[in-house]
C-alpha positions in Angstrom: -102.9 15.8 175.7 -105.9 14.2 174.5 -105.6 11.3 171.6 -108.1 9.6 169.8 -107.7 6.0 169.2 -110.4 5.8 165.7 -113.0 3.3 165.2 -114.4 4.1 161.8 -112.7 5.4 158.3 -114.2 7.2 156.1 -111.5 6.2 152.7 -112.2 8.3 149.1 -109.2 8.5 147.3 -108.2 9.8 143.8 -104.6 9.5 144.4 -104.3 5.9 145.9 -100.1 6.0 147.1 -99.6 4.4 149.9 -103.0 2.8 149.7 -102.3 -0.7 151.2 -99.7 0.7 153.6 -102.2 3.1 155.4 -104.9 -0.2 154.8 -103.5 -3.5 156.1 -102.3 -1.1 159.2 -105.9 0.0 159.6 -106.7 -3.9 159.8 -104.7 -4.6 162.2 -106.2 -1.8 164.3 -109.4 -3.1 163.4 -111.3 -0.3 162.1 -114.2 -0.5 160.6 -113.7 1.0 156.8 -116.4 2.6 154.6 -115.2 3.4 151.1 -116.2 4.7 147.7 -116.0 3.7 143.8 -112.3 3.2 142.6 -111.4 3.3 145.9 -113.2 0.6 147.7 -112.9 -1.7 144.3 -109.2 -0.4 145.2 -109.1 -1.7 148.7 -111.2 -5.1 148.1 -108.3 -6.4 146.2 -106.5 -5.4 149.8 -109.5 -6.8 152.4 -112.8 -7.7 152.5 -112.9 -5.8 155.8 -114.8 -3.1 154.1 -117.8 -1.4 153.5 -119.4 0.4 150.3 -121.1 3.7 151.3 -123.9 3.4 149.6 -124.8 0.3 151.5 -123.6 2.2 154.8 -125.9 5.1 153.9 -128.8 2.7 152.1 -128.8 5.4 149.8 -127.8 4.6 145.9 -125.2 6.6 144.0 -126.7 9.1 141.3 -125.7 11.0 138.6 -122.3 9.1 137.5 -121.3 9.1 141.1 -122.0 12.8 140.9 -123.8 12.4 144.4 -123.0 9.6 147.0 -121.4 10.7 149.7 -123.6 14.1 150.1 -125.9 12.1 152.9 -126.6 13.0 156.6 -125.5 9.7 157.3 -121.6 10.7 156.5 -121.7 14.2 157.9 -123.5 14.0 161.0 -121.0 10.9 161.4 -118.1 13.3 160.9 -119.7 16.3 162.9 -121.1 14.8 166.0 -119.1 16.7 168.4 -118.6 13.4 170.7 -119.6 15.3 174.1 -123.3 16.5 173.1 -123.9 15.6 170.1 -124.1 11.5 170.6 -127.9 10.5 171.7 -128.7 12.4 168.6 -126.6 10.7 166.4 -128.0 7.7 168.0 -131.5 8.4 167.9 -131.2 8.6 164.7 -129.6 5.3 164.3 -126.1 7.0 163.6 -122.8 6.2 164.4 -119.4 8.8 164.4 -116.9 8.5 161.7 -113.5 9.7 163.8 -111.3 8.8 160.9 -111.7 11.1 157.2 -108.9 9.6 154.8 -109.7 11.8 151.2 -108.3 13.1 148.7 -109.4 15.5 146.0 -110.2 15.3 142.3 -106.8 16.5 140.3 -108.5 19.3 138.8 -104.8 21.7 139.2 -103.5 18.7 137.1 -106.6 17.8 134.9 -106.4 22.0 133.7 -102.7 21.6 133.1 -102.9 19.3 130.1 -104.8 19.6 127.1 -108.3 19.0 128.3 -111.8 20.1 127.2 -113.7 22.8 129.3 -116.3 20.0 130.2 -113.6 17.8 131.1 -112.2 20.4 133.8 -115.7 21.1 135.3 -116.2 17.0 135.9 -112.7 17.1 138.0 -114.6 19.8 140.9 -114.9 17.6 143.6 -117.8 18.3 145.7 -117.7 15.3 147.9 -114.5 15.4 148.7 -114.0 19.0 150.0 -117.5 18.9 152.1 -116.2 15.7 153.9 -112.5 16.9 154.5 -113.8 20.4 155.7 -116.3 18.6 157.8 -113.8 16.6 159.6 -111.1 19.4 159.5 -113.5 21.5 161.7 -114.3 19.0 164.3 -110.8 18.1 164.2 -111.3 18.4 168.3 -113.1 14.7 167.6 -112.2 13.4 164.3 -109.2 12.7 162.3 -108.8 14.1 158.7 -106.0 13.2 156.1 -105.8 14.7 153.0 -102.1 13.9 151.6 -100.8 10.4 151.3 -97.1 11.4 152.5 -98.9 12.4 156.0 -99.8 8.6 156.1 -96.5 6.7 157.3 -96.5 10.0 160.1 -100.0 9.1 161.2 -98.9 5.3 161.8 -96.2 5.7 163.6 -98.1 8.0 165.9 -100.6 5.9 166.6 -98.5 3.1 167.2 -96.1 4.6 169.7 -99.3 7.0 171.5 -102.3 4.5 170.9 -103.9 7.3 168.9 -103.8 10.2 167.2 -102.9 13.9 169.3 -104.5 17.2 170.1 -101.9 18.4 168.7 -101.5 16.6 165.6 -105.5 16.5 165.0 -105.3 20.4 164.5 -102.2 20.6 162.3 -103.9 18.1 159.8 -106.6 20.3 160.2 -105.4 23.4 159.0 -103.6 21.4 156.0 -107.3 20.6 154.9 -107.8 24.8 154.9 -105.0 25.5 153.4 -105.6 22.8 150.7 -108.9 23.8 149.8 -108.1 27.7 149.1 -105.1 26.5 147.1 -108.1 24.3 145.6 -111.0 27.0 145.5 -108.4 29.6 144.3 -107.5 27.2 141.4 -110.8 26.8 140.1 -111.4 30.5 140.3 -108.5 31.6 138.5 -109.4 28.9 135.6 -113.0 30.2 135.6 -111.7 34.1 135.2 -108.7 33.4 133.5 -108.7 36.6 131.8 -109.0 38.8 135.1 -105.2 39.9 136.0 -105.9 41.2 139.5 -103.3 40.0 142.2 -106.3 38.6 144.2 -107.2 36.2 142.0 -103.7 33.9 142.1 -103.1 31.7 144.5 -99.9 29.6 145.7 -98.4 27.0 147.1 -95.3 26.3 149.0 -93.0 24.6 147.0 -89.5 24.5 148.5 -87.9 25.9 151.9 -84.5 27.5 151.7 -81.4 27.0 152.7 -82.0 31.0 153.3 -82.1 34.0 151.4 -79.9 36.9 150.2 -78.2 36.7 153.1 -77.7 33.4 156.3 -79.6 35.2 158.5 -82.4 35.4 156.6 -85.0 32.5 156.1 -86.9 32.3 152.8 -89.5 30.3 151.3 -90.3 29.5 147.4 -93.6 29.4 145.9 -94.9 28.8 143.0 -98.3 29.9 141.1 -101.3 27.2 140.7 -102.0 26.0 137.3 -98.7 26.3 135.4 -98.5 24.5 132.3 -94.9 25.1 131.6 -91.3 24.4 133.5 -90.8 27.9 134.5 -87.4 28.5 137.0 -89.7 28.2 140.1 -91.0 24.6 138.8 -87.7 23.8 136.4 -86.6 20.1 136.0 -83.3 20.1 137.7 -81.6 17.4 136.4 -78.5 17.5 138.8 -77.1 19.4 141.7 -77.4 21.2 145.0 -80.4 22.5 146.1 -80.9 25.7 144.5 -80.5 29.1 147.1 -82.3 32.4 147.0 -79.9 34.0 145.3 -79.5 31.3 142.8 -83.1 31.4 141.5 -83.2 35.0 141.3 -80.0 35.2 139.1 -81.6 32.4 137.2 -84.6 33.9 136.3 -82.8 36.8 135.3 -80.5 35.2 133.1 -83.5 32.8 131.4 -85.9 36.3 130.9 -83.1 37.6 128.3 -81.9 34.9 126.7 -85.3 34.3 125.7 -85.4 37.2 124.3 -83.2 36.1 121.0 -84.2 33.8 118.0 -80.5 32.4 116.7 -78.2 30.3 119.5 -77.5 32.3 122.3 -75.8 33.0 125.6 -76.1 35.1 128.8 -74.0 34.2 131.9 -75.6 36.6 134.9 -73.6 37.7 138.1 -76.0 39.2 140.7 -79.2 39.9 138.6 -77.0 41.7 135.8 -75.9 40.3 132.7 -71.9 40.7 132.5 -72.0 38.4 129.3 -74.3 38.0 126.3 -73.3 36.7 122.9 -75.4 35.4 119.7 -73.6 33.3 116.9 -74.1 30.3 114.7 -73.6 28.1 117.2 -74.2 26.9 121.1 -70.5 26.8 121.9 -69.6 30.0 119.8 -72.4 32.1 121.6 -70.9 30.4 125.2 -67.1 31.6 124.3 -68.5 35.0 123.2 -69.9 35.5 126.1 -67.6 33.9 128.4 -64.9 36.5 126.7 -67.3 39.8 127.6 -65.8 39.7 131.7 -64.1 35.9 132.8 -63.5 37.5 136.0 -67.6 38.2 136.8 -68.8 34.9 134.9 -66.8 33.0 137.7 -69.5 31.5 140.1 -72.1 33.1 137.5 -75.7 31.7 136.5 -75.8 30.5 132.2 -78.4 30.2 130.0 -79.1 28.9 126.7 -81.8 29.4 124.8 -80.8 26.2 122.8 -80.3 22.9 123.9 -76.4 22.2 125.4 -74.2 19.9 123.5 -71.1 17.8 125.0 -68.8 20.5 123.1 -70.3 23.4 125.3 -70.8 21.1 128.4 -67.1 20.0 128.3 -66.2 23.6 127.7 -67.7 25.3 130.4 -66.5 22.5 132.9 -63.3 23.1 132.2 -63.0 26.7 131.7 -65.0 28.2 134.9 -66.7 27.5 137.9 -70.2 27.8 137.4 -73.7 28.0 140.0 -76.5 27.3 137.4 -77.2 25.9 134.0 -80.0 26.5 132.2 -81.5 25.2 128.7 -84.7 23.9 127.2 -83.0 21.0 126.7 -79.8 19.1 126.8 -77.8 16.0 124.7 -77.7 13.1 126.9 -73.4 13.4 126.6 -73.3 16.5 127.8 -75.6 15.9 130.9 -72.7 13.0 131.4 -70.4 15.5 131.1 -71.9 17.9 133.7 -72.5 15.1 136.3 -68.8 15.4 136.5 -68.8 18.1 138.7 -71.6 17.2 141.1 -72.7 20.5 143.1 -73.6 22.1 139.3 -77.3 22.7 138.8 -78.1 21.8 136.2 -81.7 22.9 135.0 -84.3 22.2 132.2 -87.1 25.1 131.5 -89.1 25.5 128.8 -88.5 28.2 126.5 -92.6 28.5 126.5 -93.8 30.4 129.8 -96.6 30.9 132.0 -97.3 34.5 131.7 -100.4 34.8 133.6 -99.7 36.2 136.7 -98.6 39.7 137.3 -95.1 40.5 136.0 -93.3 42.3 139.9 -94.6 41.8 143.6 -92.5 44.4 145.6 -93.1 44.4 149.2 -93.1 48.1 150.6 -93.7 49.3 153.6 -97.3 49.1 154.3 -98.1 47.3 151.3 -97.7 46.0 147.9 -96.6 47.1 144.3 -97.7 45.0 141.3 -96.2 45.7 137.5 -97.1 43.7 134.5 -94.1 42.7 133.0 -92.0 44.0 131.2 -92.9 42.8 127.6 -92.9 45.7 125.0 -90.7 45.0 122.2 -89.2 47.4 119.6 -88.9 46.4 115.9 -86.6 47.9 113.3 -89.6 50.5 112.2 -90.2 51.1 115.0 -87.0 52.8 115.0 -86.0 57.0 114.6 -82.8 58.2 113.4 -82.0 61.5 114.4 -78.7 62.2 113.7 -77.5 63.4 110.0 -75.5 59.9 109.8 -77.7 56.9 109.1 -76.4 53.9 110.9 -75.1 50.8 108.8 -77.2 47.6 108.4 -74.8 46.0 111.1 -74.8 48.6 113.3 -78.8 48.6 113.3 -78.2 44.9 114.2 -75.6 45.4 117.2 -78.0 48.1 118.3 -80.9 45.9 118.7 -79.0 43.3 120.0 -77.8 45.6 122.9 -81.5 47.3 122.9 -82.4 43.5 124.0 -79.6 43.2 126.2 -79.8 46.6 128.0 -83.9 45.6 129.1 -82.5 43.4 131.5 -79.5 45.3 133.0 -80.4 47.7 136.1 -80.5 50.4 135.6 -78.5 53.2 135.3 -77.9 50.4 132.6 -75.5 50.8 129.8 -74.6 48.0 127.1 -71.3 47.9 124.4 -71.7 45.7 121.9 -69.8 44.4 118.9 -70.3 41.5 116.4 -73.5 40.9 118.4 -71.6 39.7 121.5 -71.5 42.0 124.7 -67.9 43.8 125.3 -68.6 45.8 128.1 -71.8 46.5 130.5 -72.3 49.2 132.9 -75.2 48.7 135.6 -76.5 49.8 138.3 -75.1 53.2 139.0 -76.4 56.7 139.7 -74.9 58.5 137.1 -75.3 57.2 133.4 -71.7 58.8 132.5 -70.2 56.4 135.3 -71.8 53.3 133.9 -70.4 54.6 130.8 -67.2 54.9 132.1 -67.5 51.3 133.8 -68.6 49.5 130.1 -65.4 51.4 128.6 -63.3 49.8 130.9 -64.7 46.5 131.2 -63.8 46.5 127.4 -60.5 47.8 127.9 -59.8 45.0 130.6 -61.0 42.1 128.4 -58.6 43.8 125.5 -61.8 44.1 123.4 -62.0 46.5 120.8 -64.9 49.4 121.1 -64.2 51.3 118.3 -67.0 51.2 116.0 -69.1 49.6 118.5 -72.5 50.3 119.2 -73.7 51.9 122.9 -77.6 51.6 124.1 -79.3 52.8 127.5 -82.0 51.8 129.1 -82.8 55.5 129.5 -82.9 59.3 127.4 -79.4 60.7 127.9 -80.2 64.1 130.0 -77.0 65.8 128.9 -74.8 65.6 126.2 -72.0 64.4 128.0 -72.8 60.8 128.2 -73.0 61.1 124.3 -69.0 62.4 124.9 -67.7 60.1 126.9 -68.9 57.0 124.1 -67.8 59.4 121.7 -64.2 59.2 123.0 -64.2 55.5 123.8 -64.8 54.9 120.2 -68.6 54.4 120.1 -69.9 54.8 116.3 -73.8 53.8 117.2 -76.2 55.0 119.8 -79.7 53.7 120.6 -81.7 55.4 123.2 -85.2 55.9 123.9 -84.7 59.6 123.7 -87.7 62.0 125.5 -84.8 64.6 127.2 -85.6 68.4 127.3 -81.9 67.9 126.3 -82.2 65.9 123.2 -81.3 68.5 120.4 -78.2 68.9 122.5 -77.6 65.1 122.5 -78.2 64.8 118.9 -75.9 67.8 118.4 -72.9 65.7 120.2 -73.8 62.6 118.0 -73.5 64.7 115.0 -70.1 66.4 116.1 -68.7 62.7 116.8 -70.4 61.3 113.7 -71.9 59.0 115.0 -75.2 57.5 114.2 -77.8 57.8 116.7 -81.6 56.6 116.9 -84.9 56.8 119.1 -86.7 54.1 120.2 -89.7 55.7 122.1 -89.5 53.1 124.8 -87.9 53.4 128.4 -86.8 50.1 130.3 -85.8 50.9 133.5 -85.1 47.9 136.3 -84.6 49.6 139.1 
């Protein structure tokens, strides 16, 4: 395995950690160092063993520092491939640069604060891409660098081998590739930020898993460039384990429906469905709601608020269940206390605000890919039909919006009970809309909650009247539904037999 042992660094650094580290050992190794700017201003209060490039090059910097790298001098240095390329490089009175320490201009984290448009342009680094792509290709002769954490891994290396490996040489390498698309792709997307085709987001690895759905199966998180918010992928977590596959997936589903209500609210979530979901006056009150909707399936269940978490609620949930996730925009310092009590919680801080630039669902299927905005259509109170001969009650229309909100985000076949704008029973996921029916009656009946005069919606037209029958016999005074059936004058006709109130919303939510 071949090593090289370098003689001469190239240094350009916006972010300078681990700048004397990575310094005072390239000292003792003696290498010759030619730096830039900041950075060589940076190192000088390090060494004096150092060189400015523009007295390396002879050539003056221009333009602000726009151009002074950009010089034959530097790239035939870095691209001199050391077996023929050599009595060039020193006819023209060259020498090789085997050692490219640079980093890039934070224009990902320049665009993600409140910056002008001509701010963002200035943070394109030009000389810093051309020099680490340069080096990256002739990684067979030089060393390139481009992340600060790789620097303690590139010491003790060279220390223990007297240089720097094959091996190691071409995995920096294609870190310097994969970099600069995440880079490129970065500035693209900010330049066409309008454009919504999947080709024009990029990504970047942010955590490996313990695995996924299931042990055998490994799984990686990414998250997209350029997000301005603390989304689930990018959440503070305040405390706990690392989070798993099925964690952030549940999580994601319960913060996309609690932020789907105005006044304090609550959704626990049990593998991607919401078995609980409760709005009241209050954090706690919407928790305990909620909570009441189906104990049994909150137990190792995912919470959100869409409010910040006092001690009350933190103290509450502690001692009433065991619980996988927490999620809130925000949280009193007591009740952070509180949940440090029980150590393996998660505890997780997301901003109610989201980045909604990127396609809504990326489905693998065989062969290819399916990509869906989301799902964002809304349905206000005139937006509303009645069709039945009864006209629903002021608080019926508002437990029938509520569970028109919930029922968005159960799968389908999805039907949602609800009373006193808390969730009493929720049926998901089935075949048959009649058996989810069925399944939200006796999730009720289990709980000992009440469904007479409750309100019923689904996520889908009823295609018979016999889903309309079985709510009808439950107790079920209300019905929203998007309506659309060949069948609907037969539905209608059931609603009208059972007096019950019953109204169109023109809008299917399927979640398959």
């Amino acid at each position: 395995m071949s090593y090289i042992d370098p003689k001469t660094a190239l240094i350009s650094l916006s972010d300078k950690t681990n700048l004397k580290k990575i310094v005072e050992f390239l000292v003792k190794k003696n290498v010759k160092m030619l730096s830039t700017g900041g950075t060589f201003k940076a190192i000088k209060k390090i060494t004096d063993n150092v060189i400015e490039v523009s007295d390396f090059t002879g050539f003056e910097e221009m333009m602000d520092g726009r151009v002074k790298t950009l010089h034959p001098k530097i790239h035939a240095g870095i691209l001199a491939r050391r077996d023929s390329d050599m009595e060039l490089l020193q006819e023209k009175g060259y020498e090789g640069i085997d050692l490219v320490i640079v980093n890039l201009y934070p224009f990902q984290e320049t665009i993600a604060s409140d910056c002008s448009f001509e701010e963002a342009i200035e943070k394109i680094d030009i000389g810093g891409p051309t020099m680490i792509r340069a080096a990256a290709k002739n990684f067979k002769d030089v060393v390139v660098v481009s992340d600060p954490d790789d620097y303690e891994e590139i010491i003790n290396e060279w220390n223990e081998n007297n240089g720097i490996s094959y091996d190691s040489r071409k995995n920096l390498s294609q870190k310097v590739f994969s970099l600069m698309a995440q880079y490129n792709k970065s500035i693209s997307n900010y330049l066409n930020e309008d454009k919504e085709d999947l080709h024009d987001y990029a990504f970047q690895k942010s955590t490996a898993l313990r695995y996924g759905e299931n042990p055998h199966q490994s799984a990686l998180l990414y998250t997209f460039d350029n997000l301005k918010n603390k989304n689930i992928a990018n959440a503070d977590i305040i405390q706990g384990k690392e989070l798993s596959y099925n964690n952030i997936v549940d999580a994601d589903a319960a913060w996309e429906c609690v932020r789907e209500f105005k006044n304090p609210s609550c959704v626990i979530v049990k593998h991607a469905n919401p078995c609980g979901v409760a709005e009241s006056e209050s954090i706690f009150d919407s928790y305990d709601l909620a909570f009441k909707t189906d104990p049994t399936s909150a137990f190792g269940g995912i919470i959100a608020f869409n409010k910040p978490v006092d001690l009350k609620t933190a103290k509450e949930i502690n001692s009433r269940q065991f619980v996988e996730v927490v999620i809130a925009p925000d949280y009193e310092n007591d009740a952070i206390s509180e949940f440090s009590n029980k150590k393996n919680v998660r505890v997780l801080k997301v901003d109610l605000k989201q980045d909604n630039l990127y396609p809504g669902t990326i489905k693998k299927v065989s062969g290819g890919i399916l990509v869906q905005d989301d799902d964002l259509k809304s349905v206000a109170t005139d937006d509303l039909k009645c069709v039945s001969k009864r006209q629903p009650s002021e608080a019926e229309i508002n437990d029938l919006m509520f569970a028109w909100k919930v029922a968005k985000f159960v799968k389908s076949n999805a039907i949602v009970y609800v009373k006193n704008k808390q969730t009493i029973g929720i049926g998901a996921g089935q075949m048959s809309r009649v058996i989810s029916a069925e399944i939200a009656n006796l999730k009720a009946k289990e709980e000992g909650l009440e469904v007479k005069g409750a309100a019923m919606a689904s996520d889908a037209f009823f295609p018979f009247r016999d889903g309309i029958d079985k709510a009808a016999s439950s107790g079920i005074s209300s019905i929203i539904q998007p309506g659309g059936s060949i069948k609907d004058e037969e539905v209608i006709a059931a609603a009208d037999e059972n007096d019950i109130a019953m109204l169109f919303t023109g809008t299917r939510h399927f979640r398959h």
